[in-house]
C-alpha positions as CSV (number, residue, x, y, z in Angstrom):
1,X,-23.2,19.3,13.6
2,X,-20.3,17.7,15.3
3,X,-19.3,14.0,13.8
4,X,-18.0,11.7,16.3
5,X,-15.2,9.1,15.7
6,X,-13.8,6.7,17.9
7,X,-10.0,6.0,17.4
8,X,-9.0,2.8,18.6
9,X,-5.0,3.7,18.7
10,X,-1.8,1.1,18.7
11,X,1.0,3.3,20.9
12,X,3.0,0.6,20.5
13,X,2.9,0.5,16.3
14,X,5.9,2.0,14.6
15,X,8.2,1.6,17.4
16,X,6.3,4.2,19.8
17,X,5.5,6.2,16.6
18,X,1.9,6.1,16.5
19,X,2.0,6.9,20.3
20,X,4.3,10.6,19.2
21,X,1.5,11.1,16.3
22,X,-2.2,10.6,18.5
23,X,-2.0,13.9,20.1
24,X,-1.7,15.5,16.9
25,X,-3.9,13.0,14.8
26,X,-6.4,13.5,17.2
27,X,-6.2,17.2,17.9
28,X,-6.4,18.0,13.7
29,X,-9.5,15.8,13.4
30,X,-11.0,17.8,16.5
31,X,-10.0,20.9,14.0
32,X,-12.3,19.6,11.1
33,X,-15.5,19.1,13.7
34,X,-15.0,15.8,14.8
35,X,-15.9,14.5,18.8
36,X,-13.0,12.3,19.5
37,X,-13.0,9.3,21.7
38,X,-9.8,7.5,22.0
39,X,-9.1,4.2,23.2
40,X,-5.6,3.0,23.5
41,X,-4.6,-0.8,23.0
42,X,-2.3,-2.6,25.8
43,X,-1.6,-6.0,24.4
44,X,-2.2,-7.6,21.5
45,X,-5.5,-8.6,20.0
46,X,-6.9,-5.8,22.3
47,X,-7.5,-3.8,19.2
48,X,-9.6,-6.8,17.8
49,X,-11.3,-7.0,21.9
50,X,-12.2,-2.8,21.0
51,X,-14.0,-2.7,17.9
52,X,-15.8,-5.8,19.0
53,X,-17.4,-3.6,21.6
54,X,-17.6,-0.8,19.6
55,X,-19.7,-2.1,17.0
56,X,-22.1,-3.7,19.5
57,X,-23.2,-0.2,20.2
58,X,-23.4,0.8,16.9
59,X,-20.4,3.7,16.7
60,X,-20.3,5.8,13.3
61,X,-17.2,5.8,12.9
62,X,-13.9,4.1,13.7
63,X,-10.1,5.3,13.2
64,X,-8.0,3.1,13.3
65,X,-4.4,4.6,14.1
66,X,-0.6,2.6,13.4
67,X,0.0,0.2,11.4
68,X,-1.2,-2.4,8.8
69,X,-0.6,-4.9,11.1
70,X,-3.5,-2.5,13.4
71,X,-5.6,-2.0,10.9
72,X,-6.0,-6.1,10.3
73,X,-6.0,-6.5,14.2
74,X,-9.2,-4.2,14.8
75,X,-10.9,-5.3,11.4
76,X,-10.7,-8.8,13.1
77,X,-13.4,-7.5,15.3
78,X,-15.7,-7.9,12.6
79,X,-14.9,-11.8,11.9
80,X,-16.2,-15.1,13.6
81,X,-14.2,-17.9,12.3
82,X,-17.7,-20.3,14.0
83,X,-20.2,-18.0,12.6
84,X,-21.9,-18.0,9.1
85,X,-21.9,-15.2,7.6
86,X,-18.2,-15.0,8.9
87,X,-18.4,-11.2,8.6
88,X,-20.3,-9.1,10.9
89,X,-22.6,-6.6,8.7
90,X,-22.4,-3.4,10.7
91,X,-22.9,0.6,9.8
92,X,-20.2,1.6,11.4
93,X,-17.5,3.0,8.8
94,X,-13.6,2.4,9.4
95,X,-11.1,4.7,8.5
96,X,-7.2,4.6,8.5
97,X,-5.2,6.7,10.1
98,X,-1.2,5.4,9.1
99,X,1.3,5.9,11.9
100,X,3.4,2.5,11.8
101,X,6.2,0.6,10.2
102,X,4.1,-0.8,7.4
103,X,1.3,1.3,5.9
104,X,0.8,0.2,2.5
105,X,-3.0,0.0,2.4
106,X,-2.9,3.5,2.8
107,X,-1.3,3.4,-0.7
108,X,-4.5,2.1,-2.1
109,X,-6.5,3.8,-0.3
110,X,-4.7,7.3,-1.0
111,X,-4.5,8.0,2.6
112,X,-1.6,11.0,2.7
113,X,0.8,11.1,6.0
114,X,0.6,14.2,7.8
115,X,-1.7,14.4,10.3
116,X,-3.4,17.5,9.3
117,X,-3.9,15.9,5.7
118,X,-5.2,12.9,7.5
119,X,-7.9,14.7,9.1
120,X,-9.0,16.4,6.3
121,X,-9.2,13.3,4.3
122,X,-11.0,11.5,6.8
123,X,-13.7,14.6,6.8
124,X,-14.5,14.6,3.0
125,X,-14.3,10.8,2.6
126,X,-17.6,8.7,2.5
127,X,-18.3,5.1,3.4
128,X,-17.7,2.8,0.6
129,X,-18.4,-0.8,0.2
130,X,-14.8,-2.3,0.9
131,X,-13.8,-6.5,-0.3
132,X,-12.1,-8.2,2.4
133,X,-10.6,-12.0,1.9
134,X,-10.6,-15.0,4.5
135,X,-7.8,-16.8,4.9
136,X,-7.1,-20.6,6.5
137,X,-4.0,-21.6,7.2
138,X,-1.2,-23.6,9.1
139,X,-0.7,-22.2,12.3
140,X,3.0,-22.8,13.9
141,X,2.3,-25.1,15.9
142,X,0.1,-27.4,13.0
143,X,-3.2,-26.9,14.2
144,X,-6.1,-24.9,11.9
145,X,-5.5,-21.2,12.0
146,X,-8.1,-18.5,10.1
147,X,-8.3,-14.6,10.1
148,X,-9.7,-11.8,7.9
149,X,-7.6,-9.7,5.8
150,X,-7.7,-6.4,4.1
151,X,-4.7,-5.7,2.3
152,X,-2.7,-8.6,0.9
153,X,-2.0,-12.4,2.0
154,X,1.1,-13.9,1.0
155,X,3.5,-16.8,1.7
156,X,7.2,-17.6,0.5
157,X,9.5,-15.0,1.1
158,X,7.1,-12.7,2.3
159,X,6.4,-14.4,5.6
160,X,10.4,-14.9,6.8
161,X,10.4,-10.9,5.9
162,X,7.3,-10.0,8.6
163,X,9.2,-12.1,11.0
164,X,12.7,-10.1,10.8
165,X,10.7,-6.9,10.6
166,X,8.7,-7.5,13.7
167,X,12.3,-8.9,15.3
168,X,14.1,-5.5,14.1
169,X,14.5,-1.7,14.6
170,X,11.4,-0.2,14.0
171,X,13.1,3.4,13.9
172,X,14.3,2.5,10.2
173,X,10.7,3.8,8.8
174,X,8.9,1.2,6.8
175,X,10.5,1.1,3.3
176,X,14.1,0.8,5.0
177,X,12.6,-1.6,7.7
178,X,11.6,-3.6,4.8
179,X,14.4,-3.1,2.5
180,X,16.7,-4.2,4.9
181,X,14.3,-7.7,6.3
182,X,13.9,-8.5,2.5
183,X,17.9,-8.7,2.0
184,X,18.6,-10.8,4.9
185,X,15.3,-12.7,4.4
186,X,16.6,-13.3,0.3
187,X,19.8,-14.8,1.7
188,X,18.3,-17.5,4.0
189,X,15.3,-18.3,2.4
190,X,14.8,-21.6,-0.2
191,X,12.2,-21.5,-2.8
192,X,9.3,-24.1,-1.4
193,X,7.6,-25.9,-4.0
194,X,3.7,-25.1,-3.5
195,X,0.7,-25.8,-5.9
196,X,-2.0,-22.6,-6.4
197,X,-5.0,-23.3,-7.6
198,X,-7.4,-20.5,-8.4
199,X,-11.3,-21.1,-9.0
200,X,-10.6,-24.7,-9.0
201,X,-7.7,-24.6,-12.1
202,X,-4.5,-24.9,-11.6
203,X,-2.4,-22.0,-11.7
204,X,0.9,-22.9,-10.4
205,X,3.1,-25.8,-9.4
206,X,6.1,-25.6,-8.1
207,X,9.2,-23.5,-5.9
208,X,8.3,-20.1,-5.8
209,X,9.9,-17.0,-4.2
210,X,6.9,-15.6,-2.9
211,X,2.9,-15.5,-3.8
212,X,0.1,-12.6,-3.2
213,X,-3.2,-13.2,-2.3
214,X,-3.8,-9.5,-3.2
215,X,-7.1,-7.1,-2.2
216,X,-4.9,-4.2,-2.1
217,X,-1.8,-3.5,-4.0
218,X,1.1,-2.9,-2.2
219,X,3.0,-4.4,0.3
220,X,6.7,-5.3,2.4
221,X,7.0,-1.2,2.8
222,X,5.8,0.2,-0.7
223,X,6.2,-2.7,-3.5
224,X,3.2,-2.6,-5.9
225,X,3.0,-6.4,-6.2
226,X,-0.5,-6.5,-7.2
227,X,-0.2,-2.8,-9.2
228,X,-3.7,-3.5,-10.9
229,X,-5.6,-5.0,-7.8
230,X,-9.5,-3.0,-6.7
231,X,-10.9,-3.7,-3.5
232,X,-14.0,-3.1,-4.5
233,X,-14.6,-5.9,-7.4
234,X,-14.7,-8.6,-5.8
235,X,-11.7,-10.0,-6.9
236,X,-8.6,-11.2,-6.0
237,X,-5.6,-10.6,-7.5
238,X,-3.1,-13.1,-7.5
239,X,0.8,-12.5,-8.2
240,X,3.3,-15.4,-8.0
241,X,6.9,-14.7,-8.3
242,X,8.0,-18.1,-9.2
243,X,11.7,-20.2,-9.1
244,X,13.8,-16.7,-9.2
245,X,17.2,-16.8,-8.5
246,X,18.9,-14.7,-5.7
247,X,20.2,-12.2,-8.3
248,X,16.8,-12.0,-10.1
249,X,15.1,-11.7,-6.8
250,X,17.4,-8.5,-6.2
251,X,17.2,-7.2,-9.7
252,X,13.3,-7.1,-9.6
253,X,12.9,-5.3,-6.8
254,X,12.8,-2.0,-8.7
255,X,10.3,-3.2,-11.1
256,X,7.9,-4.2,-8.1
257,X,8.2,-0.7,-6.1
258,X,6.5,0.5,-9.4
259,X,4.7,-2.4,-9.9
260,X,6.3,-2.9,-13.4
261,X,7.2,-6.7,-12.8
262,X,4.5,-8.3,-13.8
263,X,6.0,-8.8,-17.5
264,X,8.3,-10.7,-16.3
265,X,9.1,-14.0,-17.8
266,X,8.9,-15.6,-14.0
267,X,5.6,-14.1,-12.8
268,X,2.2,-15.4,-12.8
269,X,-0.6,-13.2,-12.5
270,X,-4.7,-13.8,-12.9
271,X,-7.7,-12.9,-10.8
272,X,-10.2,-15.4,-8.5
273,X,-12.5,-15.7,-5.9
274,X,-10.8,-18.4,-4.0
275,X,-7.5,-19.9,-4.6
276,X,-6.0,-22.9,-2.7
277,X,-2.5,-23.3,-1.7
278,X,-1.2,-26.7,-1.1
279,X,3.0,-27.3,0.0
280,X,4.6,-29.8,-1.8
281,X,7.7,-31.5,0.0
282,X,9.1,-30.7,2.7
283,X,10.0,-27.0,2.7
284,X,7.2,-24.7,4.4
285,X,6.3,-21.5,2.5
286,X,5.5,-19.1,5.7
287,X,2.5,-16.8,5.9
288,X,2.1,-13.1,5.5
289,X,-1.2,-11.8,6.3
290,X,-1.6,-8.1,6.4
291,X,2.1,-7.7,7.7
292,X,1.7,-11.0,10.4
293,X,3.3,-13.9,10.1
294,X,1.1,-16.4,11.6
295,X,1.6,-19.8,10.3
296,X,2.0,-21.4,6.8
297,X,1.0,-23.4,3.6
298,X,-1.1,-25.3,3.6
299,X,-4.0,-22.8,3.6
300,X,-6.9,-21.5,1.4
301,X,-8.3,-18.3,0.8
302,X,-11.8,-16.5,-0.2
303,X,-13.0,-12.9,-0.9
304,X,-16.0,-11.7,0.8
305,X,-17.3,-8.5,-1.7
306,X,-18.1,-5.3,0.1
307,X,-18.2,-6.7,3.8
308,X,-17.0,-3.7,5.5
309,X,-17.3,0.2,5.2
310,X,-14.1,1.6,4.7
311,X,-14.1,5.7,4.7
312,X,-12.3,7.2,1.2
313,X,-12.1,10.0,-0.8
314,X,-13.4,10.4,-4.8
């Protein structure tokens, strides 16, 4: 018996990339015995607008294909910022399909790149209960922002780095794409004092590079900031990178592509439900939320344990 799968597809993700791979996505998971439906996205949030729908009707399963960014765009379609619980409990099952600039959930997830390995990932895997985190923030403008994410929140460093990537050439592929934002980023950027609190104690005060609200582990085009962190505990893991130089900055960046940083004299690390982050002064520490850069500190976060059904492999 056929499965059916709805694809709910970003053309736009990856600099057109994700538009060059749906034929062939689509065509391989046809191959394996699914019934594909595709629906394409034409301006932002319509991803969000889709699976909305989608779930109202009770789909089995949803692909969603390009980016992280994508991925955190149509997962949004679960989430009502003015309803309690905030998360919508649904059957439907998501799975990712990478074909953007950023696609480091797929690391955690174990999601390989070719399209043919895609589909036959997506045909063993099974629904599994999958932790997302809410997030409320600063938007840009000051008022009250609030999303879901999947993979990782941050803000410092991180958030002046999603804003040059989205600003830049996406043909550089997402490690480059990220190598390159982070270097420029590094050079302009001031370490903003910020206090963390986790669970109601206080982790952290002070200027910090950068700090990860972390469900998944890796982010900025393959660093393993949170190399330890399971979306499926309930957990966050939290990674702060604190006062680091410009030359320490540089010189860690190895370590953190293999997630071997976290010794480091100048890194924090521990693991919470909520945590709290409050700016101090007057320097803002910008947001990164799934590879968006939406606002800032001040803002607050919370893990919501196995609110959606995310499709993976044993």
């Amino acid at each position: 018996m056929n499965r059916s799968i709805d694809v709910v597809a970003n053309p736009r993700a990856g600099g057109g990339r994700a538009s060059r791979r749906l034929g062939d996505v689509c065509r391989e998971l046809a191959r394996v015995g699914f019934s594909v439906n595709v629906h394409q996205t034409a301006r932002p949030g319509h991803a969000t607008e889709i699976v909305r729908t989608l779930v109202s009707v009770g789909v089995e399963t949803i692909g969603v294909l390009g980016g992280d960014g994508t991925v955190h765009e149509a997962l949004n379609g679960l989430f009502e910022p003015t309803k309690v619980p905030q998360v919508t409990a649904t059957q439907t099952a998501f799975a990712v399909l990478p074909a953007g600039t950023g696609g480091d959930l797929r690391k955690t997830l174990g999601i390989p790149e070719e399209p043919a390995e895609i589909a036959r990932y997506v045909a063993d895997a099974r629904p599994v209960a999958f932790d997302v985190g809410i997030v409320k923030y600063t938007a840009h403008d000051g008022g009250a922002g609030e999303s879901m994410f999947v993979n990782i929140a941050s803000f410092g460093v991180g958030g002046l780095v999603d804003q040059l990537v989205a600003s830049g050439p996406k043909w550089l592929g997402g490690k480059a794409a990220y190598l390159t934002a982070g270097l420029r980023a590094n050079l302009r950027y001031r370490n903003a004092p910020v206090r963390i609190v986790v669970d109601d104690e206080l982790m952290f005060e002070g200027p910090l590079l950068n700090a990860a609200v972390a469900n998944g582990r890796a982010f900025g085009g393959g660093m393993f900031i949170a190399p330890n962190a399971d979306p499926h505990d309930g957990l966050f893991d939290i990674v702060v990178l604190g006062d680091m130089t410009l030359f320490e900055s540089i010189g860690l960046s190895g370590k953190l592509y293999r997630g071997a940083h976290l010794s480091h004299p100048k890194v924090s690390h521990r693991r919470g439900r909520r945590v709290r982050a409050e700016k101090i002064g007057t320097l803002d520490a910008l947001m990164d939320i799934d590879g968006e850069a939406p606002g800032r500190v001040d803002a607050s976060f919370e893990i919501v344990p196995g609110a959606v059904r995310m499709l993976e492999r044993s």
